[in-house]
DRENKOLPA-837381 format. One record per residue (C-alpha): residue number from 1; residue in three letters; chain; y, x, z. Coordinates in nm, 3 decimals, padded with zeros to 5 digits. Layout:
N
{num:NUM; residu:ALA; chaine:A; py:Y; px:X; pz:Z} .
...
//
This chain:
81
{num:1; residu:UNK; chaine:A; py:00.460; px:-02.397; pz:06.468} .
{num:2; residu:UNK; chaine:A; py:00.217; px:-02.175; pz:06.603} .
{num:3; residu:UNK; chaine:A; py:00.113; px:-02.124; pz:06.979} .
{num:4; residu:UNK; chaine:A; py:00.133; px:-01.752; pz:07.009} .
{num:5; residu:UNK; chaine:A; py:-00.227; px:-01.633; pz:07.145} .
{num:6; residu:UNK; chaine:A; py:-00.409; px:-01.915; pz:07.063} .
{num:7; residu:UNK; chaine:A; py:-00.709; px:-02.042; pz:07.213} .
{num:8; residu:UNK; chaine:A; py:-00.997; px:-01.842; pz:07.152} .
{num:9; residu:UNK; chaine:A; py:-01.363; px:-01.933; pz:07.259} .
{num:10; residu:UNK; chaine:A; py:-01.592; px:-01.803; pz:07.539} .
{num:11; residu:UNK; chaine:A; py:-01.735; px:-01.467; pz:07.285} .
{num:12; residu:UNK; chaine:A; py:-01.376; px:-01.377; pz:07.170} .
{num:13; residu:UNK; chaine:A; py:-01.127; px:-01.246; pz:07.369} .
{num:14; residu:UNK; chaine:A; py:-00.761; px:-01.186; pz:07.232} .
{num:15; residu:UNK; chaine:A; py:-00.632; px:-00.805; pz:07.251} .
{num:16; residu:UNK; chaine:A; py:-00.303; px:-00.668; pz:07.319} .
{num:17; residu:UNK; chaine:A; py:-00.303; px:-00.615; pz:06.902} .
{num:18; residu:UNK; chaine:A; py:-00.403; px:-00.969; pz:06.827} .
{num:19; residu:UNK; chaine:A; py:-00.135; px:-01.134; pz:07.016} .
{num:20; residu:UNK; chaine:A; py:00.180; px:-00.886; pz:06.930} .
{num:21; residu:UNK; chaine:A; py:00.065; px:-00.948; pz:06.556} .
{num:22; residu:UNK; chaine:A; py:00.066; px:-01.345; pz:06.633} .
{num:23; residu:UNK; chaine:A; py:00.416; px:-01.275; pz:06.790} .
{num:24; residu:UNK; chaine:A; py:00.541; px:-01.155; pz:06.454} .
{num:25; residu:UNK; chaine:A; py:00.398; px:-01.459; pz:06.284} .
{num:26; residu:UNK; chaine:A; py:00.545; px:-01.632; pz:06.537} .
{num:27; residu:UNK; chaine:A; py:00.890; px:-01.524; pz:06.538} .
{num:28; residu:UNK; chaine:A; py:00.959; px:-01.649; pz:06.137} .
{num:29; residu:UNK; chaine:A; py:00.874; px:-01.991; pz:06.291} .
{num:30; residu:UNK; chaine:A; py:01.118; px:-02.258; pz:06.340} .
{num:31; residu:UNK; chaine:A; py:00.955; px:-02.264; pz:06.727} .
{num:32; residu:UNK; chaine:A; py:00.876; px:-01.992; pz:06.872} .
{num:33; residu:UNK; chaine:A; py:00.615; px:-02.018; pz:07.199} .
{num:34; residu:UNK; chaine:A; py:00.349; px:-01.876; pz:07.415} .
{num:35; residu:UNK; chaine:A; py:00.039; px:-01.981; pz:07.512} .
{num:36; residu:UNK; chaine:A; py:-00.191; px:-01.855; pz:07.768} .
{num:37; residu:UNK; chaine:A; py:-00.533; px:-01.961; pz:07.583} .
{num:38; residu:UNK; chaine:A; py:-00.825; px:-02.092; pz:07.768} .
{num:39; residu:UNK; chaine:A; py:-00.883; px:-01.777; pz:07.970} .
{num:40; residu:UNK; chaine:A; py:-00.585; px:-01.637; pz:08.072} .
{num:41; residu:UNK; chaine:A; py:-00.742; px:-01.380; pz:08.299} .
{num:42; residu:UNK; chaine:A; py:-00.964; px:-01.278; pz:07.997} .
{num:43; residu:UNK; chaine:A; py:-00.725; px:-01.270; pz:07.765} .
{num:44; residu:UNK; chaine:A; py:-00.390; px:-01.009; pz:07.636} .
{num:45; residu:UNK; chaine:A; py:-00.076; px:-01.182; pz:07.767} .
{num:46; residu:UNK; chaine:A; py:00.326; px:-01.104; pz:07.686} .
{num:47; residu:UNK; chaine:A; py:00.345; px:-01.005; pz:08.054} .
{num:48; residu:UNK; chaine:A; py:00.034; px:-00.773; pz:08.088} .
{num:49; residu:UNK; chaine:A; py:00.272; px:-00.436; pz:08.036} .
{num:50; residu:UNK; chaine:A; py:00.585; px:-00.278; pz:07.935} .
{num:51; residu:UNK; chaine:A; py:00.482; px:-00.254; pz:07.605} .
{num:52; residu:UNK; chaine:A; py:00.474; px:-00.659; pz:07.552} .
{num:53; residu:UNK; chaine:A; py:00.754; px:-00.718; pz:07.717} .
{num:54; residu:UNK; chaine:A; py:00.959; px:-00.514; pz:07.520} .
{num:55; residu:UNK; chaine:A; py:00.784; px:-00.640; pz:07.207} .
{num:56; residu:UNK; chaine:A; py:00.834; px:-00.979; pz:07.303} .
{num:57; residu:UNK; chaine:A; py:01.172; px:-00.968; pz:07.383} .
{num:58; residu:UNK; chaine:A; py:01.215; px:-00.759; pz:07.038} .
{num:59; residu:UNK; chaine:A; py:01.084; px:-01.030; pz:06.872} .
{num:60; residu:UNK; chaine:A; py:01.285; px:-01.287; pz:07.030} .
{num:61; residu:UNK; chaine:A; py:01.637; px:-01.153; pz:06.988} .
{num:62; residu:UNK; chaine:A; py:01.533; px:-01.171; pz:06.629} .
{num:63; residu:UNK; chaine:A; py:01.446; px:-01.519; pz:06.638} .
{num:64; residu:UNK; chaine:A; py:01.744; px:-01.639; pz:06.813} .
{num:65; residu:UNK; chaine:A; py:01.930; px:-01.445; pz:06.514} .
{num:66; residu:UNK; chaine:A; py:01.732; px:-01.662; pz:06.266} .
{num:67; residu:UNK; chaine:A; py:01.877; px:-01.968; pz:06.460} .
{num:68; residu:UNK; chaine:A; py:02.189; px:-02.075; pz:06.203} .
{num:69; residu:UNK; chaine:A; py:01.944; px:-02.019; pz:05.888} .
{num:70; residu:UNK; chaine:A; py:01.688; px:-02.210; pz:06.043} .
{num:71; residu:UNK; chaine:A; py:01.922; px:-02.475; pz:06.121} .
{num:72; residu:UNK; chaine:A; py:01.992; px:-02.468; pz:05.782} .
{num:73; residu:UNK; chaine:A; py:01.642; px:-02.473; pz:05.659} .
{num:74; residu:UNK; chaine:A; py:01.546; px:-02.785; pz:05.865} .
{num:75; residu:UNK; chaine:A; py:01.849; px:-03.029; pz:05.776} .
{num:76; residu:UNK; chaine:A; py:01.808; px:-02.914; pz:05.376} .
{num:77; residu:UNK; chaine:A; py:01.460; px:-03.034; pz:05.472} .
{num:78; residu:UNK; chaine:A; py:01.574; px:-03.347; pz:05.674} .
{num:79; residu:UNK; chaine:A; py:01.840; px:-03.418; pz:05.378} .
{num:80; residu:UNK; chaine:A; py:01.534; px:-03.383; pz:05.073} .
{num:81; residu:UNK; chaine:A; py:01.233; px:-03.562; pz:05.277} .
//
């Protein structure tokens, strides 16, 4: 899994862009979570606006649609090592 937003260092900061484009990643995951980074004042979070809000919770109903084929996925993985 991924940690959506990362941690990025002291000269990068994560944008608004950056972390709705990690939220797609994200949301073809088995897991699907947030992370505030190392600077959460300095950096984009799901909460900063409407528009990530909505996004997120776009990209959420999706993944809990995903849930029975990712169940699937993970015991045909459990069942073949």
């Amino acid at each position: 899994h991924t940690d959506i937003g990362g941690y990025f260092g002291r000269t990068i900061g994560r944008t608004r862009e950056v972390l709705l484009r990690w939220c797609e990643m994200a949301t073809f995951n088995i897991v699907m979570r947030t992370h505030e980074g190392n600077r959460p004042g300095s950096n984009a979070q799901f909460d900063n606006d409407e528009i990530c809000l909505a996004f997120f919770a776009r990209m959420s109903r999706i993944h809990a649609h995903l849930k029975p084929y990712s169940r699937q996925v993970v015991q045909k993985a459990y069942e073949q090592n």
